[in-house]
PAMI-292602 format. One line per 8 residues: number of its first residue (from 1); their letters; for each residue x, y, z of C-alpha. Coordinates in steps of 0.1 Angstrom, whole numbers, plus 5000, padded with zeros to 4 digits. Each point is the difference from the previous one (the first is absolute). Last residue first. Layout:
<pts>
NUM) a) X:Y:Z ~ ...
</pts>
This chain:
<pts>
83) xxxxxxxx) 2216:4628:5851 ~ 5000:4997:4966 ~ 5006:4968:4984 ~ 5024:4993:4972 ~ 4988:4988:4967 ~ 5012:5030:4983 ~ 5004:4993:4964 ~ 5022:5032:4980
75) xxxxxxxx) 4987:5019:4968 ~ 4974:5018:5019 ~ 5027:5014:5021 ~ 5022:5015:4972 ~ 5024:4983:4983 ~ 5030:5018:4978 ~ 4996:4986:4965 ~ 5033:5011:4980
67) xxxxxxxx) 4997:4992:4965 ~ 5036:5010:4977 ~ 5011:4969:5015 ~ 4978:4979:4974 ~ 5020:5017:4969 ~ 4980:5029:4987 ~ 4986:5000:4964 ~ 4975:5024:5011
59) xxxxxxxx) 4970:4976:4982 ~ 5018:4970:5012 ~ 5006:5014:5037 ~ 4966:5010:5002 ~ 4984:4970:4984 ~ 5020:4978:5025 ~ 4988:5020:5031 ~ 4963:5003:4998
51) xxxxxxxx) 4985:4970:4988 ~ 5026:4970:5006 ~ 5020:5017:5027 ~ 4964:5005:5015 ~ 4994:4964:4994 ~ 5030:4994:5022 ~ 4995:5019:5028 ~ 4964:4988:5005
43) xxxxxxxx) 5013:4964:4994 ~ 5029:5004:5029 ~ 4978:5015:5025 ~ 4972:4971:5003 ~ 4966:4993:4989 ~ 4997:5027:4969 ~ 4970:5019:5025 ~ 5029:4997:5027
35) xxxxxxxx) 5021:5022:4984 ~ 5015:5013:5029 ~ 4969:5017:5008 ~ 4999:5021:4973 ~ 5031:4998:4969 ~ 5019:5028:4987 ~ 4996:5019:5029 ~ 5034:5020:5004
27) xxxxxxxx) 5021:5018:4978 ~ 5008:4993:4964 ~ 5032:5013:4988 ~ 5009:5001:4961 ~ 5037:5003:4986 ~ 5016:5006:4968 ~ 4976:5023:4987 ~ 5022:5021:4973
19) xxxxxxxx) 4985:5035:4988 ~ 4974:5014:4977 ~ 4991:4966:4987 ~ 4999:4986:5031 ~ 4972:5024:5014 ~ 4977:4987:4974 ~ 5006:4966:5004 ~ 4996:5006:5042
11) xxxxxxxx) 4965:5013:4989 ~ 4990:4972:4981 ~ 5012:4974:5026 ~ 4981:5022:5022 ~ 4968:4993:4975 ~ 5001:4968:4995 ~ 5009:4996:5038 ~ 4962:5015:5008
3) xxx) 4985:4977:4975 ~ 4988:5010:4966 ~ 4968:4981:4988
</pts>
């Protein structure tokens, strides 16, 4: 079965072959809640590196700066109270 990111890394394959890709931006709600389902931040973050990130680069052959991840607010833990 295809995936979603099979098929945008697909896609971007096909636009790189009509001109050069040598940078990808992600914006915003990579993660939900923090990533509080992976139990902490740093392991969501770094299993989507794992999954999403590294096979993009690879199949671009873009070095790791050519990712930009800009956060979004599911992406960030907000333990703070509201008042």
């Amino acid at each position: 079965m295809k995936t979603l990111l099979t098929y945008f890394i697909q896609s971007m394959d096909e636009i790189q072959k009509d001109g050069n890709i040598d940078l990808v931006i992600f914006t915003g709600d990579l993660v939900d809640k923090g990533g509080c389902s992976f139990g902490n931040i740093d392991t969501a973050f770094k299993e989507f590196e794992k999954v999403v990130i590294t096979p993009i680069i690879e199949k671009l052959k873009l070095p790791k700066e050519g990712f930009v991840f800009i956060p979004g607010n599911h992406d960030t833990e907000n333990d703070a109270k509201k008042t």
